[in-house]
C-alpha positions in Angstrom: 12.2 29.8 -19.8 9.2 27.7 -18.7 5.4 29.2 -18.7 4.7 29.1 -14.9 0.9 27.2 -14.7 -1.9 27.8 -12.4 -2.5 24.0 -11.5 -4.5 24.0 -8.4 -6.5 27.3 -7.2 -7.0 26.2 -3.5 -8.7 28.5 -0.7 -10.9 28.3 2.4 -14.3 29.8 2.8 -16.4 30.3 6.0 -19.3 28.1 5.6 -20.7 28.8 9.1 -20.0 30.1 12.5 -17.3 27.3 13.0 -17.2 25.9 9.5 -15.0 26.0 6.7 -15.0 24.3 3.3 -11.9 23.7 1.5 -12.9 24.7 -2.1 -10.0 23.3 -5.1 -10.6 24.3 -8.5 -8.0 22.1 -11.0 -7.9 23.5 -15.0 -8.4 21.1 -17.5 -5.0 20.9 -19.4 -3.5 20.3 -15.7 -1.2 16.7 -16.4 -2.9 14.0 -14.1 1.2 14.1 -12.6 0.8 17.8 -11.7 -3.0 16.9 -10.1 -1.7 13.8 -8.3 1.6 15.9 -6.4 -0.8 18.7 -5.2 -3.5 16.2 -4.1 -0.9 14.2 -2.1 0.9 17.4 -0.8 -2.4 18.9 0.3 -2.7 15.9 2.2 0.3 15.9 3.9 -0.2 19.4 4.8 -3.7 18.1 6.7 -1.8 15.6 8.4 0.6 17.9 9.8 -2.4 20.4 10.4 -4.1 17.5 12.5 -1.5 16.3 14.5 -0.9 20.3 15.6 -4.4 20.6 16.4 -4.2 17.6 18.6 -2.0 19.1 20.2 0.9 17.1 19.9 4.9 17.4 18.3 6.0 16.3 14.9 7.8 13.2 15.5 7.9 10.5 13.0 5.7 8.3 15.7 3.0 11.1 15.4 3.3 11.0 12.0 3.0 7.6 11.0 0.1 7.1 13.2 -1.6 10.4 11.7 -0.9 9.0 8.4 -2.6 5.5 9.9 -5.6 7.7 10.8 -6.1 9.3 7.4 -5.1 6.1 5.2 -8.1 4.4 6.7 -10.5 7.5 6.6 -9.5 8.0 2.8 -10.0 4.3 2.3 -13.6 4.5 4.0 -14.4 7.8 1.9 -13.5 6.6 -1.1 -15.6 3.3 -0.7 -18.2 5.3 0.2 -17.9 7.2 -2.5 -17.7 4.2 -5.2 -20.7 2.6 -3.6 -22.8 5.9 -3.9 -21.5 6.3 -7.5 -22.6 2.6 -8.3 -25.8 1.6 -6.9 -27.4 -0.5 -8.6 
């Protein structure tokens, strides 16, 4: 029998009135395959979250341009990110 693994410890905390900050702790000996599933399933569960908070139905229209949406706000995040990390 397999040794069940805490990979991801992820929660929500209330940060302000209206705020809250999603927290995710990862353990070390978590295998970068393991981190890279949950990271990609947590987003996909914020797309679906986003298009419900628009308002709108999960169609595969909705979803693709969600998925748009967040592909290009990753991409700018990321960037962001780098340059930040790397000034020179």
């Amino acid at each position: 029998m397999k040794a069940k693994h805490e990979i991801l410890n992820a929660y929500w905390t209330q940060s302000g009135n209206d705020d809250k900050e999603y927290h995710i702790n990862v353990g070390k000996s978590v295998l970068i395959n393991d981190l890279e599933f949950v990271l990609v399933h947590t987003i996909y569960s914020l797309i679906i979250r986003y298009i419900k908070l628009q308002g709108k139905t999960l169609t595969n229209k909705s979803f693709n341009k969600a998925l748009d949406e967040y592909t290009q706000a990753i991409r700018a995040q990321v960037g962001t990110m780098h340059d930040l990390k790397n000034r020179k």
